[in-house]
N, C-alpha and C positions, 0 to 999 in steps of 0.2 A: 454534502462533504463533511469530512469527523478530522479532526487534528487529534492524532493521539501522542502524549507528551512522554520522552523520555521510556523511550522502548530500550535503547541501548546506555547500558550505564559509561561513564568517563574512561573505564579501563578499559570495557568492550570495546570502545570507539576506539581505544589508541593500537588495542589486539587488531581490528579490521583495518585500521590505515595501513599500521606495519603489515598484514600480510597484501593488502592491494598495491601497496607502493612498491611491489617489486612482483605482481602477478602478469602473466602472458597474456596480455589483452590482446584482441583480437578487432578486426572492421565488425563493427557492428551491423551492415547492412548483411553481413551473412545471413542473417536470423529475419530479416526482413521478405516481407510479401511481394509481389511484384509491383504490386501499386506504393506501399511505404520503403520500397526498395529507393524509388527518388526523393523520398524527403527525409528519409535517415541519414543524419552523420554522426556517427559518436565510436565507441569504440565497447566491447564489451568483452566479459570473461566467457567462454565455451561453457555449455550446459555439466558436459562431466571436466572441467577442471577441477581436480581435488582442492584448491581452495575456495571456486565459488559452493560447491555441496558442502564441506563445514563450514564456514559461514553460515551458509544458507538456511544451514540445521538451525544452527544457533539465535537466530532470528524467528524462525517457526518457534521453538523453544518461549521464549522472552513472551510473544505474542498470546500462545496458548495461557501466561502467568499474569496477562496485563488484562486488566477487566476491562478498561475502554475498550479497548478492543475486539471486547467477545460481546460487550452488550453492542455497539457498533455493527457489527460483521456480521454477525452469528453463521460462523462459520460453519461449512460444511466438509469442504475441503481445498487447500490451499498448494498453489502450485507453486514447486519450490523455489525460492526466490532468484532473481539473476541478479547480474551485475554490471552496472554502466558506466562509463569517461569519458565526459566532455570538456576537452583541450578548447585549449583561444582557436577560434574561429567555426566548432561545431557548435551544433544544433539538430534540433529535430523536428522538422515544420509540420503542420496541422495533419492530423490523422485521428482517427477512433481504431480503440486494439480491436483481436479479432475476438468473435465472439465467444470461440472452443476452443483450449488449447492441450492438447497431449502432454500427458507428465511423463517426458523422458529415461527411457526405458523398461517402459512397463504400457500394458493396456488402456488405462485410466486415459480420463480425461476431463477438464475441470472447466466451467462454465463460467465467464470472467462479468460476474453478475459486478463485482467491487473492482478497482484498480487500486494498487497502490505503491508511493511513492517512499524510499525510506530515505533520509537524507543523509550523507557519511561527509561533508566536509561542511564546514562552517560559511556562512553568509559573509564572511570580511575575506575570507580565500579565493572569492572569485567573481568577478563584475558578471552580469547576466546570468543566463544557468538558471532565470525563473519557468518555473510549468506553467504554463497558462491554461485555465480551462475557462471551456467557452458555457457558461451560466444564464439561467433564465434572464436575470440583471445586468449583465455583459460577463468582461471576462473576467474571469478571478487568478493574479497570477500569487504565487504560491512558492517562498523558498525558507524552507525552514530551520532552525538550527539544528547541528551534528546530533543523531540521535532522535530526531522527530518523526513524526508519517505525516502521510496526509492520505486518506480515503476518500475515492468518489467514484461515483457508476460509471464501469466499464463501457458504456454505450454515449459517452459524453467525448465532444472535439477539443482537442488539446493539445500543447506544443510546448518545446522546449526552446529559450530562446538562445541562441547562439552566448557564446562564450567570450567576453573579451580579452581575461584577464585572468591567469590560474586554469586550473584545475576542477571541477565537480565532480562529487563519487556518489553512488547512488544506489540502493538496490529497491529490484521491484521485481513487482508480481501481481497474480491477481487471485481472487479468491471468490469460490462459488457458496451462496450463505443459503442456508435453511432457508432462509427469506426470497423468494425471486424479486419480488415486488419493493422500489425502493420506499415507495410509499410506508407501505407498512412495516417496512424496519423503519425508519424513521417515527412512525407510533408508538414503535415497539421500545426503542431508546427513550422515548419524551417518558411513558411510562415506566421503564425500569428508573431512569433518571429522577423521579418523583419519588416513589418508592423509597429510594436513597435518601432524599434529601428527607422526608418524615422521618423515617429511623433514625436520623443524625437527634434532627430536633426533638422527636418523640417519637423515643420506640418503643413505649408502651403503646400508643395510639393502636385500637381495634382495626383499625382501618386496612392496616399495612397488611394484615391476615388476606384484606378482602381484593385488594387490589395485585400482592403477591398471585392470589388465585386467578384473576382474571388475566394477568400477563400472560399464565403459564396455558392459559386455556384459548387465549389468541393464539400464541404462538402453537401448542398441538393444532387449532384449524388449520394454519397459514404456512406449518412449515412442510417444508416435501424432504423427505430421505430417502 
């Protein structure tokens, strides 16, 4: 799991309340499977609402310009994001997303190798509303400030916990990374992440030549396009 910090700037976030506080939500078990059809409760935006697609852009945007992100993900292609509302008393009890999902109105289809979670209302706006994911070490639950993500493998159980109080906004989606293997994007990050931090402290160091190289020579093995 990667927290990436501060995807949407202060203004963004107050442009994305203003247009969600007054958007046509919809039951969110429309979009639901027959099996997560029982444990979904929330409410969510329709795939072509013209405010969840600009938004949605704008999000894809920020992403592509945030480097956490892309040494993280190394994405390949990202399906465009949705939009969710959990009122006092929803929730979304233990499920894993599916594994392939169709990018909406078109052929394509995107492999939800990453999940993730973007956070649009604040932690003091709303009692519960934590994601929980189920972790080698137990659960991890997970609520971030306005503005936050949080990424973790799509093939991981996880739940939303019921709401008592407020309002939760959220957007999500998932994205399919050059990398299939979580394993090795995680090498791939501990390495670009070093890399970094020598150039900070010494970028003259020879080294950063030699390890630049090898990053790039993992990832051509490792990556599929």
């Amino acid at each position: 799991m990667r927290i990436v910090r501060e995807v949407l700037t202060p203004a963004e976030l107050r442009k994305f309340r203003e247009a969600l506080d007054t958007a046509q939500w919809q039951d969110g078990r429309q979009t639901a499977g027959h099996v997560a059809v029982r444990a979904k409760n929330n409410q969510q935006l329709a795939d072509d609402d013209p405010v969840a697609i600009g938004l949605g852009q704008l999000v894809v945007d920020r992403l592509g310009a945030n480097d956490a992100f892309m040494a993280a993900a190394l994405p390949l292609k990202i399906l465009p994001p949705r939009f969710n509302r959990y009122s006092e008393g929803r929730g979304y009890a233990d499920h894993i997303d599916s594994a392939v999902f169709s990018v909406p109105g078109t052929p394509h289809r995107v492999r939800s190798d990453l999940s993730a979670t973007l956070f649009l209302s604040e932690p003091g706006e709303y009692d519960g509303g934590e994601l929980v994911i189920a972790t080698e070490a137990g659960p991890c639950k997970v609520k971030l400030p306005a503005g936050d993500m949080i990424l973790y493998p799509g093939n991981t159980l996880h739940h939303v916990t019921t709401v008592g109080r407020g309002a939760r906004l959220a957007a999500f989606f998932w994205i399919q990374s050059l990398v299939r293997e979580g394993e090795r994007r995680a090498m791939l990050w501990e390495l670009d992440d070093s890399i970094r931090a020598i150039s900070t402290t010494s970028p003259d160091d020879p080294t950063i030549t030699r390890l630049v190289g090898l990053y790039h020579n993992l990832l051509r093995h490792w990556s599929d396009t």
